[in-house]
Backbone as CSV, one residue per row, in Angstrom:
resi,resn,N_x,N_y,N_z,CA_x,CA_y,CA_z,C_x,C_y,C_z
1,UNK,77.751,-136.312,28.370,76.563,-136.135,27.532,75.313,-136.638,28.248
2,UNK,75.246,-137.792,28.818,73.955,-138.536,29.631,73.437,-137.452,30.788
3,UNK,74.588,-137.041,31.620,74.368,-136.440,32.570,73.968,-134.983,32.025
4,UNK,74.534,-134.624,31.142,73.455,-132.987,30.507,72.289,-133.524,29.615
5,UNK,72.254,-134.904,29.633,70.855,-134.838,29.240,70.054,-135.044,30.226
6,UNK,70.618,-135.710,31.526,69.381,-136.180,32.374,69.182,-134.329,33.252
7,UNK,70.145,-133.801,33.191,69.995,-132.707,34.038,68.925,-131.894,33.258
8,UNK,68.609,-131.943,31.880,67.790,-130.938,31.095,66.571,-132.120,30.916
9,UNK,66.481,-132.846,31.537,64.997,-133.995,31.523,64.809,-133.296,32.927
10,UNK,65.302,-132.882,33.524,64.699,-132.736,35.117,63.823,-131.344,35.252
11,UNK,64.013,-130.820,33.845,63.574,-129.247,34.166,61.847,-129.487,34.582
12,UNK,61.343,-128.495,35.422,59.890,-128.478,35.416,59.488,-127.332,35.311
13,UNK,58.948,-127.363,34.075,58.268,-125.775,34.171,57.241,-125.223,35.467
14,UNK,56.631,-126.081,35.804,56.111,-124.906,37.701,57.085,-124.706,38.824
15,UNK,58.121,-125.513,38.652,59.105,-125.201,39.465,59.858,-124.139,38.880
16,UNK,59.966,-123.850,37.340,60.453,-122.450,37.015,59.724,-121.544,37.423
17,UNK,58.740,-121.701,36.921,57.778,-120.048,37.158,57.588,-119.984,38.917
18,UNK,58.043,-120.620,39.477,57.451,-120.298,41.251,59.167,-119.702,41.240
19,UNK,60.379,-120.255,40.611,61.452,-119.824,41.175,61.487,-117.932,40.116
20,UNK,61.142,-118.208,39.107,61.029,-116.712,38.246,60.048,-115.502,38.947
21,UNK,58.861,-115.774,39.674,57.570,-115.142,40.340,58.725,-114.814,41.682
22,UNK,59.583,-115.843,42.319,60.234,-115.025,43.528,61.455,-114.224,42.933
23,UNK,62.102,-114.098,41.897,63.033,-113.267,41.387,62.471,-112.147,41.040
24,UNK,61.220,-112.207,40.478,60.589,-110.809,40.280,59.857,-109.928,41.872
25,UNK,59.361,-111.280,42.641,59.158,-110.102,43.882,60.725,-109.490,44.774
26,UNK,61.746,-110.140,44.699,62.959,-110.053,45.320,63.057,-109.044,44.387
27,UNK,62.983,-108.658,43.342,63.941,-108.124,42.795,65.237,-108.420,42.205
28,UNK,65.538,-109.338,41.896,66.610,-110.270,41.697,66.438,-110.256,40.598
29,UNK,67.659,-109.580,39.645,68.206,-109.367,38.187,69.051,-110.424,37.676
30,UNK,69.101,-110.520,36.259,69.784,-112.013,35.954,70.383,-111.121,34.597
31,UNK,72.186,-111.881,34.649,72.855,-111.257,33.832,73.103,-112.554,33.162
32,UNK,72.676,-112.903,31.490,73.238,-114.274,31.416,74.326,-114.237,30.883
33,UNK,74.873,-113.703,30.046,76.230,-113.201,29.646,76.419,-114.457,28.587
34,UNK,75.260,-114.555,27.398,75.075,-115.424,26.914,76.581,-115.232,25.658
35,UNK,77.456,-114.474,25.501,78.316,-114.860,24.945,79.349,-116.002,25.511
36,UNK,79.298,-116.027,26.362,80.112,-116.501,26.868,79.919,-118.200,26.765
37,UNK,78.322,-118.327,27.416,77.754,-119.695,27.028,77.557,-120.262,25.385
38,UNK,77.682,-119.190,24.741,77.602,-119.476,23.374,78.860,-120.093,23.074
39,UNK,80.458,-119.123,23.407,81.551,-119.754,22.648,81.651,-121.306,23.449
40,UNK,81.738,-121.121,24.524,81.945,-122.776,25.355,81.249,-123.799,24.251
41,UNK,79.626,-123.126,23.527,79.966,-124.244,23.252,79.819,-124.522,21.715
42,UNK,80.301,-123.671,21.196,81.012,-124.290,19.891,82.684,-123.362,19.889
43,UNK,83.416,-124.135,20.399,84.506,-123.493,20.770,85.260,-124.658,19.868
44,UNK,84.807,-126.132,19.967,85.302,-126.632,18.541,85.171,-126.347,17.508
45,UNK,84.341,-125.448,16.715,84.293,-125.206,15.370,85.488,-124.420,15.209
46,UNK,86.491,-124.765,14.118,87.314,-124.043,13.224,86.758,-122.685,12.902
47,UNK,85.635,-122.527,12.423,85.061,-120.949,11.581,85.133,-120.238,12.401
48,UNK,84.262,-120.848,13.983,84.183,-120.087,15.357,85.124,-119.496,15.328
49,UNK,86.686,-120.425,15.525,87.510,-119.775,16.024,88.411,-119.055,14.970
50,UNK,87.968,-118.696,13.890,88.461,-117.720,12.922,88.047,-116.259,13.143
51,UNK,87.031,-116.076,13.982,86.680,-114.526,13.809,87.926,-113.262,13.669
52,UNK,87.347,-112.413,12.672,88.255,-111.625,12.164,88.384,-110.327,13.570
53,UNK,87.859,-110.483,14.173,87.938,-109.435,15.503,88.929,-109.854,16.510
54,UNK,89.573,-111.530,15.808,90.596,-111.384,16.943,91.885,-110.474,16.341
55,UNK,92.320,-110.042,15.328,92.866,-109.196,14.883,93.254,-108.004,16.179
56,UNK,92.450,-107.875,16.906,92.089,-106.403,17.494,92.965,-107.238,19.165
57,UNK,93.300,-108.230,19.079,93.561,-108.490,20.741,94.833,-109.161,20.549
58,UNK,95.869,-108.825,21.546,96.590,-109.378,21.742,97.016,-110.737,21.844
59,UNK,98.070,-111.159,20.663,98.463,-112.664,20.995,98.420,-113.562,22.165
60,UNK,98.609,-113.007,23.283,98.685,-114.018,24.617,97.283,-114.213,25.114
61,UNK,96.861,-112.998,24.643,95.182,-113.444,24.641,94.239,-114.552,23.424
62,UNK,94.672,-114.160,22.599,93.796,-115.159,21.975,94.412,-116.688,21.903
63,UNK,95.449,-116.975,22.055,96.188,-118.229,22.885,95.583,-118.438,23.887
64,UNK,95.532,-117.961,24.650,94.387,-118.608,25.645,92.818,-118.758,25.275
65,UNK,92.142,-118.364,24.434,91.324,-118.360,24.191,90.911,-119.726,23.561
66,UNK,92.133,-120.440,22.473,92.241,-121.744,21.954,91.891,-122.574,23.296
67,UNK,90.734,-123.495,22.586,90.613,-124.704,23.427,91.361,-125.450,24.016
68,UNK,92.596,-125.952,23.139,93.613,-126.787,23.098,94.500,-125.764,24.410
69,UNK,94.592,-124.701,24.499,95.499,-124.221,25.586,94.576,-123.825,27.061
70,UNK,93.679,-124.042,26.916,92.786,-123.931,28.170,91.980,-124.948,28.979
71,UNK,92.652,-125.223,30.384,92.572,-126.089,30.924,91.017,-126.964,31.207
72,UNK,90.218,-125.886,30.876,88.761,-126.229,31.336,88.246,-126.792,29.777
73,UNK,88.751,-126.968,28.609,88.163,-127.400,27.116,89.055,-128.485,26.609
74,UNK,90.557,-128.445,27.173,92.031,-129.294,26.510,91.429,-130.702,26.196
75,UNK,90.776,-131.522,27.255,90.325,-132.630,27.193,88.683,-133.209,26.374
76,UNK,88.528,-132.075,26.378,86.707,-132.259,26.095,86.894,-132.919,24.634
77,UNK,85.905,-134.157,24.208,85.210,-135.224,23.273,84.372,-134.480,22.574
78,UNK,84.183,-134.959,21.420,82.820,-134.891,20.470,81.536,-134.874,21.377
79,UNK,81.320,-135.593,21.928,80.062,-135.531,23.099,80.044,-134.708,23.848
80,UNK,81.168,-134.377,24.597,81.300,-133.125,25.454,80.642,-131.575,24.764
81,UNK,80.980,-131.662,23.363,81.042,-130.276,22.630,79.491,-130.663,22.091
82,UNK,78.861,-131.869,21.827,77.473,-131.645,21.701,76.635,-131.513,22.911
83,UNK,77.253,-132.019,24.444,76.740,-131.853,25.032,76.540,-130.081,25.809
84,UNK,77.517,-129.355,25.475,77.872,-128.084,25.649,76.512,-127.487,24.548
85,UNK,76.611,-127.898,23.392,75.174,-127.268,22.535,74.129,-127.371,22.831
86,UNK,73.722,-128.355,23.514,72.401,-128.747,24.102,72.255,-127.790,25.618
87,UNK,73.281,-128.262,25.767,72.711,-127.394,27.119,72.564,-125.816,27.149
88,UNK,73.374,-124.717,25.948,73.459,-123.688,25.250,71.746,-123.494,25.203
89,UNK,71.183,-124.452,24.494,70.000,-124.369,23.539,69.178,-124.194,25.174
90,UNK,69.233,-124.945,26.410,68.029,-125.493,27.472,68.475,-123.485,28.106
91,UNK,69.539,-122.980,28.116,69.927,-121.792,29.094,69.259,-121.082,27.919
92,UNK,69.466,-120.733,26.888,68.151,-119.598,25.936,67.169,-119.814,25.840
93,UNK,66.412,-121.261,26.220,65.057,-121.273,26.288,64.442,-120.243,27.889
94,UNK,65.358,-120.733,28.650,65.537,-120.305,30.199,65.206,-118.955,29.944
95,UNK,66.484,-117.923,29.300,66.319,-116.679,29.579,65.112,-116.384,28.705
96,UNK,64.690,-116.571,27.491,63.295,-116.325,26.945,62.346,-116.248,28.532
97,UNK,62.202,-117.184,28.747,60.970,-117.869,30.092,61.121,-116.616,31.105
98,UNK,62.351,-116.141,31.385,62.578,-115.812,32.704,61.791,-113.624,31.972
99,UNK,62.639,-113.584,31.076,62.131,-112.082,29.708,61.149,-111.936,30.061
100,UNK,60.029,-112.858,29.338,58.187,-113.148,29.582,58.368,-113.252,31.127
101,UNK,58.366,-113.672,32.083,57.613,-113.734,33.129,58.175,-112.328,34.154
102,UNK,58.873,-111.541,33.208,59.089,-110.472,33.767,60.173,-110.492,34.920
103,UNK,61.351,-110.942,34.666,62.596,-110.708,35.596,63.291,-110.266,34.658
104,UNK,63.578,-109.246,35.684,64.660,-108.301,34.888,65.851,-108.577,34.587
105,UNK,66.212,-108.317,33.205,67.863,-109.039,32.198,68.642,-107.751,32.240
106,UNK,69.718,-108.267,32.418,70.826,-107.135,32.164,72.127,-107.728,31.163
107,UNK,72.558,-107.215,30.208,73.435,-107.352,29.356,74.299,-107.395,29.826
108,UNK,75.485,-108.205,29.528,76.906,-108.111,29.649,77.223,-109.654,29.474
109,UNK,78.607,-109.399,29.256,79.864,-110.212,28.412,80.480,-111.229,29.185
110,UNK,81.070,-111.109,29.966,82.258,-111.660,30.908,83.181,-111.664,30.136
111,UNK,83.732,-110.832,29.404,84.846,-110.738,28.979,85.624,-110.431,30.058
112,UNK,87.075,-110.914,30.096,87.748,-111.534,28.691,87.949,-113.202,28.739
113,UNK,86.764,-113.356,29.021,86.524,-115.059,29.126,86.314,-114.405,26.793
114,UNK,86.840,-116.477,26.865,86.787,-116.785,25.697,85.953,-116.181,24.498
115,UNK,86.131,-115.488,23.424,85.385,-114.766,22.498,84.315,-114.003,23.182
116,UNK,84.385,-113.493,24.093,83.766,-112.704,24.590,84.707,-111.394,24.126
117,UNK,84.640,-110.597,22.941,85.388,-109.655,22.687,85.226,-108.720,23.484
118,UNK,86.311,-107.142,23.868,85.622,-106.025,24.451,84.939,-105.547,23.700
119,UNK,84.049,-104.931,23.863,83.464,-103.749,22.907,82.284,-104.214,21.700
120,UNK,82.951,-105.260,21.231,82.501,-106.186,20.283,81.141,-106.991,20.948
121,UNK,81.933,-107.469,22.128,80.812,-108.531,22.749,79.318,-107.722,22.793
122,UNK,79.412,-106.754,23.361,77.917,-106.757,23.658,77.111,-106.756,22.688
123,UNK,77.356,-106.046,21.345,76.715,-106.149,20.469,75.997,-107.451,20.192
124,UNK,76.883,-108.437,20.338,76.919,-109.867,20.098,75.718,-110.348,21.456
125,UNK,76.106,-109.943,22.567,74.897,-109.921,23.519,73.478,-110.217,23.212
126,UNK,73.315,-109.063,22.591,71.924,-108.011,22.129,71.446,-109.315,21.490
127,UNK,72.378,-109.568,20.253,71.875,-110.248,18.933,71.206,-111.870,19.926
128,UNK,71.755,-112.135,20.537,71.635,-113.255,21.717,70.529,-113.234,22.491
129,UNK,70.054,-112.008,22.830,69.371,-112.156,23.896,67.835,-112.120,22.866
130,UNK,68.000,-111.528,21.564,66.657,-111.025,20.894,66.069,-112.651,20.520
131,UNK,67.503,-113.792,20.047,67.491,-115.025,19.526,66.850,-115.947,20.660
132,UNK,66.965,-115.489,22.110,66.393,-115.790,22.825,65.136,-115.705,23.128
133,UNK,64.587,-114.688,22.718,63.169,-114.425,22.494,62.760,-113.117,23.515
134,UNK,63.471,-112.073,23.517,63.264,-110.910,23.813,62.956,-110.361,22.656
135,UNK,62.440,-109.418,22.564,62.376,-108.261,21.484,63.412,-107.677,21.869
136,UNK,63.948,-106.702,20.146,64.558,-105.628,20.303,64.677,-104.702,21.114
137,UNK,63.934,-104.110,21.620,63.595,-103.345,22.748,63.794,-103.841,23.850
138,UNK,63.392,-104.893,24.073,63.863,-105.209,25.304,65.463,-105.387,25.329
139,UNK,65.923,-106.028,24.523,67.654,-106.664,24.477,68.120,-104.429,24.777
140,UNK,67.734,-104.347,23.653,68.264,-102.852,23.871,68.644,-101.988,25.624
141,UNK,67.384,-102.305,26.137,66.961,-101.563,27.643,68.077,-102.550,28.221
142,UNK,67.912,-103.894,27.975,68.908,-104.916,29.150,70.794,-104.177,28.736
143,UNK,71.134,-103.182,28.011,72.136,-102.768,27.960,71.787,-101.106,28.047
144,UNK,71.132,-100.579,28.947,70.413,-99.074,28.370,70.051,-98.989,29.876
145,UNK,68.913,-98.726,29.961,67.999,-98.539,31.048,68.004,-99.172,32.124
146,UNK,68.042,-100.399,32.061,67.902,-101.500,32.978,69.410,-101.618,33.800
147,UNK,70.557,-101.477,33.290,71.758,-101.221,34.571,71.484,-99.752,35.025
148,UNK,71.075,-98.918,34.533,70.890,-97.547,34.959,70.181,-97.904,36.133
149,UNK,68.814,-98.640,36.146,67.996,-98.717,37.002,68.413,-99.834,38.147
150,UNK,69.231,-100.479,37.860,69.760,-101.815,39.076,71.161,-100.447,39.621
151,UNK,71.701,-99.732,38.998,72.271,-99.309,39.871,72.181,-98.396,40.833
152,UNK,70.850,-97.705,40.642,70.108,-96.323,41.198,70.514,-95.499,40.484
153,UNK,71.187,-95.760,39.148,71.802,-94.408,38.724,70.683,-93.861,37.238
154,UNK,69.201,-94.234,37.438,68.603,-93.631,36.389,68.248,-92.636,36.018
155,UNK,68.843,-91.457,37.467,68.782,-90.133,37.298,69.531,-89.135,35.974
156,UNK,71.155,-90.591,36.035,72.192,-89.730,35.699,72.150,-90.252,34.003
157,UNK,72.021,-91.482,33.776,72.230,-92.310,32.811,71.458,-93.082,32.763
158,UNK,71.234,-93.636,31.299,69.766,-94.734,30.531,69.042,-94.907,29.386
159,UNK,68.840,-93.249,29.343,68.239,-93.170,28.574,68.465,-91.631,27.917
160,UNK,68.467,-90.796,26.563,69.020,-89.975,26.179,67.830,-88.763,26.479
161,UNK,68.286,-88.048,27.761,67.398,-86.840,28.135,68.974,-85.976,28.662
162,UNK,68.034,-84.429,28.699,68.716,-83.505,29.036,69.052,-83.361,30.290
163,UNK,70.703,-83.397,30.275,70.961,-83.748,31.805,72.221,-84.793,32.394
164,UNK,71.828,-85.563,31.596,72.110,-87.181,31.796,73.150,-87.271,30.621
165,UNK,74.197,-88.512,31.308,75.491,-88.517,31.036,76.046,-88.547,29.716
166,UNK,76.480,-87.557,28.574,76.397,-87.628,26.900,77.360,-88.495,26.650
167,UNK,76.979,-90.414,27.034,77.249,-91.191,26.159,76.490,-91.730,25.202
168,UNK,76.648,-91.650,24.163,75.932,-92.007,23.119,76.195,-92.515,21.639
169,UNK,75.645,-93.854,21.425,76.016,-94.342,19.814,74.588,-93.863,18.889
170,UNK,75.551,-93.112,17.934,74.681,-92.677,16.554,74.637,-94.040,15.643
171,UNK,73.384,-94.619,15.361,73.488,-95.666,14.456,73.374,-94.861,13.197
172,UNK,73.476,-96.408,11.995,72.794,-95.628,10.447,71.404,-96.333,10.527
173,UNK,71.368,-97.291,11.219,69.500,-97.967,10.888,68.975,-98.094,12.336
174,UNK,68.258,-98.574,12.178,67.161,-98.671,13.483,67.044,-100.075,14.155
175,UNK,67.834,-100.197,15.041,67.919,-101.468,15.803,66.886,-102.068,15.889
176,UNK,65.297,-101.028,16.314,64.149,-101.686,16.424,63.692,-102.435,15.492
177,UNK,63.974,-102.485,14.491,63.306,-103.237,12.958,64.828,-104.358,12.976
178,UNK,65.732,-104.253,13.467,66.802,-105.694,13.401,67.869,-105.237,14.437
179,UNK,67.854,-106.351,15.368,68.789,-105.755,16.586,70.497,-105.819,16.220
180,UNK,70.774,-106.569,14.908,72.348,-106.317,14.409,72.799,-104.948,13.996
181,UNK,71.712,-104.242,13.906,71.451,-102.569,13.163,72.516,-101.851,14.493
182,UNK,72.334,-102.711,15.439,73.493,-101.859,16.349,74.616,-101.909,16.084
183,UNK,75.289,-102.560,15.483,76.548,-102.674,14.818,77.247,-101.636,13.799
184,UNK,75.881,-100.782,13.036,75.905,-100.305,12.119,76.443,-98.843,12.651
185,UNK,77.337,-98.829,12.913,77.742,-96.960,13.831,78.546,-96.174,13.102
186,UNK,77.725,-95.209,13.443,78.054,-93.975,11.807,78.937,-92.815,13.037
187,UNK,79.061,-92.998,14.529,79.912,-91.933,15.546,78.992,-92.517,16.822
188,UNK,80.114,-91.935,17.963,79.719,-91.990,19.266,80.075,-90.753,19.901
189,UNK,79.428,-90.724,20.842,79.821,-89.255,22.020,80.726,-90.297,23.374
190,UNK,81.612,-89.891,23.640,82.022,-90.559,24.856,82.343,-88.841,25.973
191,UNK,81.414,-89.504,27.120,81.662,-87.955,27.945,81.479,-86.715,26.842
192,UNK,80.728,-86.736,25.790,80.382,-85.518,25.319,81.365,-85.272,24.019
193,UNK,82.408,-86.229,23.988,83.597,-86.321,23.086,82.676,-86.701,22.007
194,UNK,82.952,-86.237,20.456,82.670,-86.643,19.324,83.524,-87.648,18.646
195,UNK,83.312,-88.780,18.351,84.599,-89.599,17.583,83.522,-90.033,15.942
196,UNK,84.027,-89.319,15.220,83.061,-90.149,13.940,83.544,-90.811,13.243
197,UNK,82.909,-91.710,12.276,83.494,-93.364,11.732,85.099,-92.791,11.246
198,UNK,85.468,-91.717,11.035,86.347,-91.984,10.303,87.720,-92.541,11.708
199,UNK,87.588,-91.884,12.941,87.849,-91.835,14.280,88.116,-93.109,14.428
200,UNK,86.515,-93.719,14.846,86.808,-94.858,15.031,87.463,-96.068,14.541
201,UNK,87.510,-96.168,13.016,88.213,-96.512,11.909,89.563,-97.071,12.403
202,UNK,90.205,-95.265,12.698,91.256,-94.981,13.023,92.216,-95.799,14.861
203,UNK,91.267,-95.701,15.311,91.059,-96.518,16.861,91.385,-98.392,16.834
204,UNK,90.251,-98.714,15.617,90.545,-100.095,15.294,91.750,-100.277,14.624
205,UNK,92.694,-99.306,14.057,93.440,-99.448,13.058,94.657,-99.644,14.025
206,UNK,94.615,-98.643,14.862,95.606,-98.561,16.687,95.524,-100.114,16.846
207,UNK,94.298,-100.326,17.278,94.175,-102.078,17.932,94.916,-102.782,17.562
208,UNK,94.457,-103.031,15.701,95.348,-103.957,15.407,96.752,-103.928,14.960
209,UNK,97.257,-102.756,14.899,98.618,-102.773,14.810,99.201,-102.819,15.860
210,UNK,98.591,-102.456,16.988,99.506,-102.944,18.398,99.054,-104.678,18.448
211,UNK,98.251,-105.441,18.337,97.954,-106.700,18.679,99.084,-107.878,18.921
212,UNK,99.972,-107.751,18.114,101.279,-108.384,18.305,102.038,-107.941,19.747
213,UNK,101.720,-106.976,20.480,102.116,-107.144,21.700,101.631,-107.758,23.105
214,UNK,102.362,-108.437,24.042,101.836,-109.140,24.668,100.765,-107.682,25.549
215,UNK,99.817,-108.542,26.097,98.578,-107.501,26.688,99.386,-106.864,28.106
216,UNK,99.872,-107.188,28.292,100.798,-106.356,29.784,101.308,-104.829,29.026
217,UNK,101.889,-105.004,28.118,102.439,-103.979,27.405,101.101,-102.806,26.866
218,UNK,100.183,-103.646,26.815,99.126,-102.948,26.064,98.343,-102.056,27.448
219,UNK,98.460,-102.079,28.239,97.431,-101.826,29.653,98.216,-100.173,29.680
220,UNK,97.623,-99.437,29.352,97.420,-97.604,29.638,97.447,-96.814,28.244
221,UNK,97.628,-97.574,27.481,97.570,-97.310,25.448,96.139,-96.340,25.776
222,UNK,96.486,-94.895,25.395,95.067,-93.987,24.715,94.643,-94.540,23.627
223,UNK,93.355,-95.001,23.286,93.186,-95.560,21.630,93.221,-94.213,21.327
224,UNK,92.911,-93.381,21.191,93.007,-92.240,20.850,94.529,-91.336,20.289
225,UNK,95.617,-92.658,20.734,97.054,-92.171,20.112,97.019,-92.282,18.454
């Protein structure tokens, strides 16, 4: 706990913005993969670790996911787990700072690190990165536009023009007015494929009735069976 506090007393804001001003002339993209820093650190809460989406993953996976069975949390104190929140709180002030001064964010998970769900996570991303102090729009592009454009591939994919690759989620509301609105999915196009809620429904319904198998068994499953 002392030592994540003295490490978050050391911050200097002109030493950020001179290190953020050379990430933006480099070009140097920052993925924070703030789910991930989120579960670490309330990975003690009971509720945390109730989410109803573990339903959807295999037993040997979410066993590892428990604190108590993972070597890097088994030992960690009451202090440890407040000190894990604090330092949570100093890395979202960070990515806010880094948003504004214009270095470019890119979304993603590190799944299948801890509650980092598939599929699930990014959503959870978004909601993260807006709490951070991006706008909607922006959290949106850092999963949209912005890997299109770090990969050179903004010709093909990014953004929904004629041409370009027909993946696509149909919401029911408008993310821009609340970035959880992405959650809200009424169908998707995958490669041009139509799957609508009733589909997908049907996909989650696959998940969790296979979940009782260990994940080795699960690796070449069509959700689509």
């Amino acid at each position: 706990m002392e030592l994540t506090r003295e490490v978050i007393k050391s911050y200097e804001p002109a030493k950020a913005r001179a290190l953020f001003k050379r990430f933006r002339k480099n070009g140097t993209w920052q993925c924070p993969t703030l789910v991930v820093l989120h579960a670490i650190a309330h990975l003690d809460d009971p509720a945390f670790r109730n989410d109803p989406r573990l339903a959807y993953l295999p037993r040997d996976v979410t066993a590892y996911w428990n604190p108590t069975n993972d070597f890097r949390f088994k030992a960690c104190t009451h202090d440890d787990w407040e000190a894990c929140r604090l330092r949570f709180a100093k890395q979202c002030e960070l990515v806010g700072r880094m948003a504004r001064a214009g270095v470019g964010i890119l979304a993603g998970t590190d799944t299948p690190n801890p509650y980092a769900f598939p599929g699930f996570g990014i959503h959870d991303e978004l909601a993260l990165l807006v709490k951070c102090g991006l706008t909607p729009r922006q959290a949106l592009q850092a999963a949209t536009i912005n890997p299109a454009r770090y990969f050179g591939w903004e010709q093909k994919m990014g953004t929904v023009e004629v041409g370009k690759a027909a993946d696509l989620v149909l919401l029911d509301a408008n993310p821009l007015e609340d970035i959880h609105n992405t959650t809200r999915i009424a169908a998707v196009f995958v490669r041009g494929r139509y799957l609508d809620r009733a589909m997908l429904d049907q996909m989650l319904k696959h998940k969790s009735d296979s979940a009782a198998l260990p994940s080795h068994q699960l690796r070449g499953l069509d959700p689509g069976d």
